[in-house]
C-alpha positions, 0 to 999 in steps of 0.5 A: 755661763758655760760649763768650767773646762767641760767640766760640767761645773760652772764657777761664781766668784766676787772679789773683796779688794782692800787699796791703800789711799796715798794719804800722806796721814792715816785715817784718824789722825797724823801719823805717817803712812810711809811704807818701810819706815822701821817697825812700831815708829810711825805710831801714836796713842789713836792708831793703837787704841789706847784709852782716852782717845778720839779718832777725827777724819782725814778729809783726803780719805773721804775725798779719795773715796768719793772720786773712786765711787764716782770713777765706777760708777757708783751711788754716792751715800752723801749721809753715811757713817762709820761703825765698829767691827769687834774681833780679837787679833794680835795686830788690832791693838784695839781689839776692833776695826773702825769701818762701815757696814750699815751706810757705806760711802759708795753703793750700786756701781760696775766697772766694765771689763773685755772678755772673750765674748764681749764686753761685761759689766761687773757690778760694784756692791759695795765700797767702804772706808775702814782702817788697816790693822798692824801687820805680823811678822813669822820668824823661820828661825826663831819661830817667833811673831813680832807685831810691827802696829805701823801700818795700824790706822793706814786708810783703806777702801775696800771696794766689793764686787758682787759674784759676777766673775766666772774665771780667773781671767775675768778675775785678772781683767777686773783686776787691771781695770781696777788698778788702772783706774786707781791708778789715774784718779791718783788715789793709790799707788797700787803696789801690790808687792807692798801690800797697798793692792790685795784681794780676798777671792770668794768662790764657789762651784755649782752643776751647769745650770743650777739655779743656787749658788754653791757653798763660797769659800774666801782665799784671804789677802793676796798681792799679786795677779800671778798668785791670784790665778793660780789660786783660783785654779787651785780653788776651783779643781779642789771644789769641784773634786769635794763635790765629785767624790759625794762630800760638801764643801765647807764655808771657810776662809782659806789661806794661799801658799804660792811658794808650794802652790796649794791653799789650806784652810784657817778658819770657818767663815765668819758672818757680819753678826760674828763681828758684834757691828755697831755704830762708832760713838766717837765719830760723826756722821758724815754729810757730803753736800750736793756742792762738794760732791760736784767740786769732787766731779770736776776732779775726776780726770780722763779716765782709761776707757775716754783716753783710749777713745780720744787716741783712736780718734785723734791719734789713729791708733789701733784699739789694740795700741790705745788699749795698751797705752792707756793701761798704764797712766804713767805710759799713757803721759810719756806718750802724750808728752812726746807727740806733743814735742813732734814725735809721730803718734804711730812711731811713739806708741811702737817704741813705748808698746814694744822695747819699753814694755818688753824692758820692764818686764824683763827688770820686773818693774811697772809703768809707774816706776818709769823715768824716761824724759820724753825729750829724749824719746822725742828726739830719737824719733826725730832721728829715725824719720830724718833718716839719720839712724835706722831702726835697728840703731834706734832700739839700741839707742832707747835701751842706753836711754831706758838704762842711763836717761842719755841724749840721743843725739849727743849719744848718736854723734859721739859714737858715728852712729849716723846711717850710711847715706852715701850711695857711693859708698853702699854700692862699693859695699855691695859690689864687695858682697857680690864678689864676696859671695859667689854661690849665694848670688847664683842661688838667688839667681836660680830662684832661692829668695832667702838668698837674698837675706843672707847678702843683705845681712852682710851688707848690714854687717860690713856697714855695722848696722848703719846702712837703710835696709830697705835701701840695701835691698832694693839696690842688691835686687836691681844689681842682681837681676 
């Protein structure tokens, strides 16, 4: 690793990601899991502790986290088992989290990111099954908490990687490839905004070369990669700053404030004895079979690393276009489905990369919210290559698909949408232009070539945008010889 910035510092970071499981049920028993249902009403006596009770497994939720651990590469425990971690918290009823410590499911995997030196293997140390605690709501106002216990019980994975990472764009990058995957294995929808994605980051600075790790600080709970980074960066000059001026830096969990921009402690960093582990007496010990762990392969789709691979390949993309396309699962069945319908592989990849990601950066949306009916995206490439409308039609043409789902076709015809093709009529266009436009003709003769821009770009507006601008073009150039 290099110094951090020629800072002389070098930075060590591992990452503990919590992802909750689409499960229509919570861990230990039927409650629903849905997101936004009003506080305290999608509770029951099992997920609030109450006396008398026994947990039974949600069988998707081992499913799902068996499929996440085969996904990255990890050492599948076949006999594990839960355990109890003991704290006191408002929001765990129950005063302790079921989870696993001593025999987690998922052991010894990596994921494998770009970087700017090359490919990196991040290791995987661990990934475990365990169950959300509730969530507490801070009134400004009032300056009351409320508890809403509906997310009590929600399955979690938390998926934790060794101190691999040495910035905050490694950390992205992780990241990214963590969701995508989540993503494509369909276990999770990743909503960071909606707590279902969060990341607890441990970092620690150490002199270029040192052979120990430094002092870890962990910055808990948060639910965007903007936030993330900044974070980081935060954490990272902070640390660096404690060591420059003589002093130690303290072993602590933090919190993130992304409004103000600044981190602040919460308490000293507990350790697994804090927590008073032991095994969880009211549930079994799980055996996965040698035959459900190899029906639980035959479920492992294409994931993004072989999808990119294969458009290369098959379709001719660049690595740069396959790369952005597979990122996003639901970007990545849009674009298969249209040149499955004849659209050309090139065509579609531009349309997808370029206008549809730009538009939902712009709305603040992601891949998987789209809508679009790839017949309509289809058909619109279909009519650029016949040369019914050109290119400049087409954006504006997707953006009314991207906003309103509309025909093109019916959208293109009904509005005389259709490229002027008549030759006569573009070269009494342009002899119009010609005359129209004296002394930007005699600047092209005299050698200006922006001149001839500027002529072209009336042509397009006297034909509204519709006439072939390479053909306007090449007519202009041989008239003005």
């Amino acid at each position: 690793m290099s110094g951090y910035k020629n800072t002389g510092y070098e930075v060590v970071i591992g990452l503990e990601v919590h992802v909750e499981l689409n499960t229509a049920t919570k861990i230990f028993c039927s409650c629903s899991t849905a997101f936004g249902a009003a506080p305290n009403t999608q509770v029951c006596p099992v997920c609030t502790g109450m006396p008398g009770v026994l947990p039974v497994l949600n069988q998707q939720v081992l499913e799902k986290g068996v499929a996440v651990g085969l996904a990255t590469n990890c050492t599948i425990t076949q006999q594990c088992k839960f355990d109890r971690k003991n704290y006191f918290y408002p929001d765990l009823p129950k005063a302790f989290q079921t989870s696993q410590l001593y025999l987690p499911i998922c052991r010894n995997g990596f994921v494998e990111i770009e970087t700017e030196a090359g490919a990196k293997k991040v290791r995987i140390h661990e990934i475990h099954m365990e169950e959300d605690a509730g969530k507490l709501n801070h009134e400004a106002q009032s300056g009351s908490t409320l508890i809403d216990y509906n997310r009590c019980g929600v399955p979690l994975l938390e998926i934790v990687s060794e101190p691999d990472m040495t910035s905050a764009d490694e950390v992205l990058a992780y990241l990214e490839k963590l969701k995508s995957t989540l993503e494509y294995l369909n276990v999770s929808d990743c909503k960071m905004q909606e707590g279902s994605m969060r990341a607890d980051v441990n970092l620690s600075v150490r002199k270029v070369g040192a052979a120990e790790l430094g002092t870890r600080t962990e910055t808990k709970n948060m639910n965007s990669f903007k936030a993330i980074a900044r974070a980081i960066e935060y954490e990272i000059f902070r640390q660096i700053e404690v060591l420059e001026d003589g002093g130690q830096v303290q072993q602590e969990t933090r919190r993130w404030d992304d409004e103000k921009g600044i981190g602040y402690a919460m308490r000293s960093k507990e350790n697994a004895h804090d927590y008073r582990y032991f095994p969880e007496p009211d549930l079994a010990p799980i055996n996965i079979s040698d035959e459900w762990l190899a029906e639980i392969k035959q479920t492992i789709p294409e994931l993004p690393d072989q999808k990119k691979e294969r458009y290369v390949q098959e379709y001719k993309l660049s690595g740069y276009d396959a790369a952005q396309l597979t990122r996003y699962r639901r970007l990545a069945e849009i674009f298969e489905s249209i040149v499955q319908l004849g659209g050309g592989p090139k065509e579609a990849a531009n349309l997808l990369i370029g206008d549809c990601l730009r538009l939902l950066n712009a709305d603040g949306k992601e891949a998987a919210d789209l809508t679009l009916a790839p017949e309509s995206l289809a058909a619109l490439l279909k009519l650029v290559a016949a040369g019914t409308i050109n290119k400049t039609t087409a954006k504006n043409v997707f953006e009314r698909i991207y906003a309103d789902n509309i025909d093109p076709v019916a959208y293109v015809k009904e509005n005389g949408l259709e490229m002027v093709s008549d030759d006569g009529a573009l070269d009494a266009m342009i002899d119009e232009v010609i005359a129209a436009n004296p002394k930007s003709v005699a600047d092209y003769q005299g050698g200006k070539k922006a001149a001839l821009g500027f002529l072209v770009g009336q042509i397009m507006k006297a034909t509204k945008g519709k006439a072939d601008a390479g053909k306007v073009n090449a007519k202009l150039a041989e008239k003005l010889k």
